[in-house]
C-alpha positions, 0 to 999 in steps of 0.5 A: 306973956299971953303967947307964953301962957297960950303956948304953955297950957296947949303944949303942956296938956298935950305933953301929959297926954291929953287929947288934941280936942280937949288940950285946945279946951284946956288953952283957950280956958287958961287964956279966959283965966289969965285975961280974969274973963272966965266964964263957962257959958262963953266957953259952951258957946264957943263950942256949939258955934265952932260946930255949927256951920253948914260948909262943914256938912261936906266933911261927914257927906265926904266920909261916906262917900269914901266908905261907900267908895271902898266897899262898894268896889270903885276903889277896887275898879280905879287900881285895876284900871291903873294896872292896865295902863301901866302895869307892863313898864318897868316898875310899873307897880309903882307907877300903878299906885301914883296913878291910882293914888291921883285917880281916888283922890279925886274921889274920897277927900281922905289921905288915910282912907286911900292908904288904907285902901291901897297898902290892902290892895297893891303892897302884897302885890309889890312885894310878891313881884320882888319891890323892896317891901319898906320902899314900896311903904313909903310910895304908898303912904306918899301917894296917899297925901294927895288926898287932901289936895285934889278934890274933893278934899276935907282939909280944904274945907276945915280950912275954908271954915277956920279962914273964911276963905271961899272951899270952891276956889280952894278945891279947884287951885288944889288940882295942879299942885295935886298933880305935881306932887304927884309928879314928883312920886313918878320922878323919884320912883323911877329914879329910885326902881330903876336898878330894881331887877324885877320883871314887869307884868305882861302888858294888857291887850287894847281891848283888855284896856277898854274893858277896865276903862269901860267897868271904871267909867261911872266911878272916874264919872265922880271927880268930873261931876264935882270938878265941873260942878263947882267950877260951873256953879251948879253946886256948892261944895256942902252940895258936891259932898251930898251929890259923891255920897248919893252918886257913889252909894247908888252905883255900888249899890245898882250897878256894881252890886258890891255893896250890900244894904246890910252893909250900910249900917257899919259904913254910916257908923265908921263915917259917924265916928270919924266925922264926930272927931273931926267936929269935936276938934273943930268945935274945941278950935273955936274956943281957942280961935276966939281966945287968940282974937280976944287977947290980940295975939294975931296983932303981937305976931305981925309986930314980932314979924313986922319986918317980914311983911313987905317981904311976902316970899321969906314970909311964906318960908317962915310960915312953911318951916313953922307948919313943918315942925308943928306937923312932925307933933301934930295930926292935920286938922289940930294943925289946921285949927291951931295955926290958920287964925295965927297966920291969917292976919299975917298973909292978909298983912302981907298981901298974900292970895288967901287961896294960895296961903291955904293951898301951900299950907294944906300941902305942907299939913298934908306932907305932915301926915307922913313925917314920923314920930306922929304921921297918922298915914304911916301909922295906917300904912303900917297897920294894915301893911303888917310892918314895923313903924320904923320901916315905912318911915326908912322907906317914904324918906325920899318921897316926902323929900320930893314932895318938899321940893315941889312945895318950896318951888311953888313957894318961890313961883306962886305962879305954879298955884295961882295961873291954872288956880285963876284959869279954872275959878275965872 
């Protein structure tokens, strides 16, 4: 009956149009009603502790230095120096956005950030050089996902926060996962281009190549300050996110000079407002989270599941479709806030690595971002690119596919997460 009525107040708000935060409000209050423990001040407490949390002062740090990152040029600089490598080989726009996607991943932290950026930049440019255009689309918002995978990354520490699982070792297991999706893009674009008749750019000389690695250096300089931090211990990751945002306002502001101190005012403000919704819903989260704790719903999960426990692999297959079909419905971080206190009880029954459960889980959240009706991604690619839903959807089908399959192979072969994840936090 408690599942029932859990599921019922949080599906039935969200049916009638509700917004995500406040259907999660409406949940947990059902929960405190039918358990006859209402009580208004717990529910304000609830709210002020879900959003009073310091690992949390990464996310807004992190925002801004992906505003930063995108006005102030090293956006600009990273698909420039992406074009230079691989710009000349046949369907090197292609490959051009997958390394470029790769490359500002390891920068801003944020899937729609980087989709915006890069459908700006090299959609028009795809589509001039005679790229079927939907196609194009898709790689792009494809590409995108690896933002909340490679660090720095904001969906890893709305996790680590939900799970009580260490963000320094999640940021570092995400750096090979990140990579084969990203290997998987390749695989599927030149599988997919390589009957495109589209002639390649005229490749660049060496020193046109030194040129761009050269003006790229100082904002390829900004993953390798992190990745190395974390993993040496000079920073936490609240403190990586303050060093990305200093690091990258200081250089597009005294050494890129793109960035204007008028200019400033708008970024903090759009990275405000993105944070303040990003904390709303963790906040509301919290409610619901401590509601699911109260009425034992983790504890009649395991026994529904109970079976499934000394089998940890059809476990995480379980768990993997489920996150699947809630992603078609739901944006990353409601999922995220809504399924991590359901399913940790699981994985620590079951025995399984918490940092590999929450880095599978970020990429399946991730790969959600881009399956239609609701992909928040496909929604940005559409916006900015000037196209019709329909079509980017029709265009990242085998994309998303791709990035499926590696997701389940690192499913059956945890070793794929878990060897270089050790090798990097050891």
């Amino acid at each position: 009956m408690t599942i029932t009525i859990f599921l019922g107040a949080l599906l039935g708000a969200m049916a009638l149009g509700v917004p995500i935060a406040f259907s999660l409000l409406l949940c947990g209050a059902a929960l405190m009603w039918h358990m006859d423990m209402f009580d208004a001040q717990i529910l304000a407490q609830n709210v002020i502790e879900g959003a009073n949390s310091f690992p949390l002062l990464a996310v807004p740090f992190f925002m801004l230095a992906g505003e930063i990152m995108n006005t102030g040029g090293l956006s600009r600089r990273i698909v420039h120096l992406a074009m230079t490598l691989v710009g000349h080989v046949r369907g090197g726009l292609g490959y051009v956005v997958i390394l470029a996607a790769a490359l500002m991943s390891a920068l801003s932290g944020s899937a729609v950030a980087d989709a915006a950026a890069l459908t700006a930049l090299l959609l028009p440019m795809m589509h001039r050089a005679g790229h079927d255009k939907a196609r194009s689309a898709g790689l792009i918002a494809a590409a995108s996902v690896m933002g909340p995978i490679i660090p720095p990354s904001i969906g890893f520490v709305v996790f680590g926060v939900a799970a009580n699982v260490s963000i320094a070792k999640l940021f570092l297991a995400g750096i090979f996962p990140g990579i084969m999706l990203g290997m998987a893009l390749w695989v599927t674009w030149w599988w997919l281009a390589r009957k495109e008749n589209v002639a390649p750019a005229p490749a660049r000389s060496r020193r046109e190549i030194w040129s761009a690695l050269k003006d790229a250096t100082l904002a390829l300089g900004l993953p390798a300050i992190v990745v190395f931090g974390l993993k040496f211990g000079v920073f936490t990751p609240t403190e990586a996110a303050v060093v990305a945002a200093v690091y990258a306002l200081l250089v597009a502001t005294l050494v890129y000079r793109e960035l204007k101190l008028s200019q400033l005012y708008r970024l903090f403000l759009a990275a405000a407002q993105t944070t303040a919704v990003i904390m709303f819903l963790v906040a509301a989260a919290m409610v619901s989270a401590w509601m699911i704790t109260v009425a034992n719903l983790p504890a009649e999960l395991v026994g529904l599941l109970q079976p499934l426990l000394d089998k940890p692999m059809l476990l995480m297959i379980m768990i993997m479709v489920i996150t699947m079909l809630v992603g078609t419905a739901m944006d990353m971080t409601p999922t995220i806030l809504i399924l991590t206190p359901v399913f940790m009880p699981l994985v620590k029954a079951a025995g399984i690595d918490p940092v590999y459960f929450g880095v599978l889980f970020m990429i399946n959240n991730s790969i959600g971002l881009i399956t239609p009706p609701v992909g928040t991604v496909l929604s940005t690619v559409a916006g900015v690119g000037k196209m019709r839903m329909d079509t980017v959807t029709r265009g990242v089908w085998p994309f998303m596919l791709a990035q499926f399959i590696v997701m389940f192979l690192m499913v059956l072969f945890p070793s794929l997460v878990m060897v270089p994840a050790r090798w990097l936090y050891n």
